[in-house]
C-alpha positions in Angstrom: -84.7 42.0 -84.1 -85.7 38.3 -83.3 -84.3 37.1 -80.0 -82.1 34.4 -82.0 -80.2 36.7 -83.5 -80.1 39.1 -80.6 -78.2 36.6 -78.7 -75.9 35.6 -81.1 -75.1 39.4 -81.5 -74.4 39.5 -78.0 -72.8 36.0 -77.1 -69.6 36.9 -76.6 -70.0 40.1 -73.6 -73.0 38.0 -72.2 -70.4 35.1 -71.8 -68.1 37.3 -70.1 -71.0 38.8 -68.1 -71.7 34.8 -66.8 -68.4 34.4 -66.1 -67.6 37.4 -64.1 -70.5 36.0 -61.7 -69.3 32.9 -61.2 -66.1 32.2 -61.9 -66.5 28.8 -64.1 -65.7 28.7 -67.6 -67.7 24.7 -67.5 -70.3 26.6 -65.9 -70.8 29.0 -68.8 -72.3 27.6 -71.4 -75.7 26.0 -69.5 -76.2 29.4 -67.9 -76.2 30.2 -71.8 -78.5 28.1 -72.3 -81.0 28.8 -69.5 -80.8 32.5 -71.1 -81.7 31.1 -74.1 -84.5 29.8 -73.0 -85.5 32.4 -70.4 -85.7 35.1 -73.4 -87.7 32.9 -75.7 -89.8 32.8 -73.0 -90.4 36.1 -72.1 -93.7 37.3 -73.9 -92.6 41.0 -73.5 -89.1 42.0 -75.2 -88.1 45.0 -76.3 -88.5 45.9 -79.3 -86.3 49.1 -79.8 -82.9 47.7 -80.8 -80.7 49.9 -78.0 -82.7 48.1 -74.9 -82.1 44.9 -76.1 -78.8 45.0 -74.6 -79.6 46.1 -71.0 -82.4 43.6 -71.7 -80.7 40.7 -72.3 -78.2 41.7 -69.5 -80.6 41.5 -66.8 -82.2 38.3 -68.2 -78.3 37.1 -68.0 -78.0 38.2 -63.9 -80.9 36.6 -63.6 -80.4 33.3 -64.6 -76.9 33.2 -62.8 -78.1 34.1 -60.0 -81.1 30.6 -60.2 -77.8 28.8 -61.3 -75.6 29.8 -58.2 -78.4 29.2 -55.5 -78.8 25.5 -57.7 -74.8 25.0 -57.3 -75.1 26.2 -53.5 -78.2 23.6 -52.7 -75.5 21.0 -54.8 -73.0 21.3 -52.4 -74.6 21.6 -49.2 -76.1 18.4 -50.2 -72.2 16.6 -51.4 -71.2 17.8 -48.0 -73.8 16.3 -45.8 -73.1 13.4 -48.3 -69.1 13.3 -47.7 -69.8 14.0 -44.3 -71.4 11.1 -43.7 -69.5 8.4 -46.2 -66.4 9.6 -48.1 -63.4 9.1 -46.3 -60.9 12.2 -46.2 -57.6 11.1 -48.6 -54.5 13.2 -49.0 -53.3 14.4 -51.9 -50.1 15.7 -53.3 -48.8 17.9 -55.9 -45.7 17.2 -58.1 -43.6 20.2 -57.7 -43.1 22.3 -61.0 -40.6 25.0 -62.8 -40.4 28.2 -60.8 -41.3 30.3 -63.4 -44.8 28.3 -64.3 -45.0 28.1 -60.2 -45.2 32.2 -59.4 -47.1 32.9 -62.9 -49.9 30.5 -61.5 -49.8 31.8 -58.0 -50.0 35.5 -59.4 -52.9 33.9 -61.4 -54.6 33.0 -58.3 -53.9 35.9 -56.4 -55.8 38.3 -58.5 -58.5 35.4 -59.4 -59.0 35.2 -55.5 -59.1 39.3 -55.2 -61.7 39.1 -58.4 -63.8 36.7 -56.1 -63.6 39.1 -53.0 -64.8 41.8 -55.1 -68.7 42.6 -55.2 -70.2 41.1 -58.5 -70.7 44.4 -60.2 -66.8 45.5 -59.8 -65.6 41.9 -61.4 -68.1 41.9 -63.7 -67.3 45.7 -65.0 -63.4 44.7 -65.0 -64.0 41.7 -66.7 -65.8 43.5 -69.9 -63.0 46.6 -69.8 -60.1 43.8 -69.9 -60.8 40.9 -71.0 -63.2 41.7 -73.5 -61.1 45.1 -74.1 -64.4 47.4 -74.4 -64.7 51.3 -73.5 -66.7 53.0 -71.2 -68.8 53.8 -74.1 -69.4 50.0 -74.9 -70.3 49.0 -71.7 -72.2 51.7 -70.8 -74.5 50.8 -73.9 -75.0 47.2 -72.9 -75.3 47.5 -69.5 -77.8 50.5 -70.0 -75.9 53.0 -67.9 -74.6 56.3 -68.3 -70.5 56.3 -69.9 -70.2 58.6 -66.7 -71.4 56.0 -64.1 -69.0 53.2 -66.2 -66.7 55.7 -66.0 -67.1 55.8 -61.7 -67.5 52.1 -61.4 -64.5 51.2 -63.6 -62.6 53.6 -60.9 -63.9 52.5 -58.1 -63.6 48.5 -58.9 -59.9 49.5 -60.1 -59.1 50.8 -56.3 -61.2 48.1 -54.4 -59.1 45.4 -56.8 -55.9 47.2 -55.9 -57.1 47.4 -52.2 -57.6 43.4 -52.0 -54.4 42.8 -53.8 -52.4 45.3 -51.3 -54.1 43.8 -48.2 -53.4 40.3 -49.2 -49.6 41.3 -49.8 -49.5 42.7 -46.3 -50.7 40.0 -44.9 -48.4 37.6 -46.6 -45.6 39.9 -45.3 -47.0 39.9 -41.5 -47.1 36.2 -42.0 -43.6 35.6 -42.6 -42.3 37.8 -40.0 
């Protein structure tokens, strides 16, 4: 299979892979491109069709992980820079319907507990739900076992509900 069409195949769960890691959907489609590039070139690729996934996958983590330590140097550098020139200005919100208001905040709450997770936990929740595969799907792209997507899923499950139960506990301690 040429690499072309190998990541055409496998846009969409690569894209969800990206996202998972960093939590951008602008930031998506150059750390596409920098895969793009990283696999053509690569002078050894597999050339058995099932390790193309796992393949791809790691060439994926690798490339967000060049693009986060790009996006950290970025800001540490617009920091020193509004440290040192932009004034500090106050903005506010217009208020909106209740409804739209705790839908959003619900949003964010489990969008901040997907953060808090380790990468591999949001990344493995991210391809169950929002790409709705099986253990057996993942476990073929990611080249694991469906038993250890089987374990992971579990244990990102509990550390997911964990963050979300510790940050509703501390709301409530807040307020009293």
């Amino acid at each position: 299979m040429h690499w072309e069409t190998a990541l055409q195949q496998h846009d969409r769960w690569l894209r969800t892979v990206v996202f998972s890691r960093v939590g951008e959907a602008e930031a998506v489609d150059e750390i596409m491109q920098e895969i793009a590039l990283a696999a053509a070139g690569q002078s050894v690729r597999p050339d058995v069709p099932e390790r193309i996934a796992p393949w791809l996958y790691r060439v994926a983590i690798r490339q967000t992980l060049l693009y986060r330590r790009k996006c950290g140097r970025r800001r540490r550098l617009a920091g020193q820079y509004a440290e040192r020139h932009v004034p500090v200005e106050s903005v506010s919100k217009a208020s909106d319907p209740l409804d739209w208001l705790l839908a959003q905040e619900r949003r964010t709450l489990v969008r901040s507990a997907m953060r808090r997770l380790a990468a591999r936990d949001a990344e493995i929740l991210q391809l169950k739900y929002s790409e709705d595969w099986t253990c057996q799907q993942i476990a073929q792209h990611l080249g694991l076992s469906q038993s250890a997507v089987e374990a992971r899923l579990h244990r990102a499950r509990k550390r997911l509900r964990d963050e979300l139960a510790a940050r509703d506990r501390w709301e409530k301690d807040r307020e009293s």
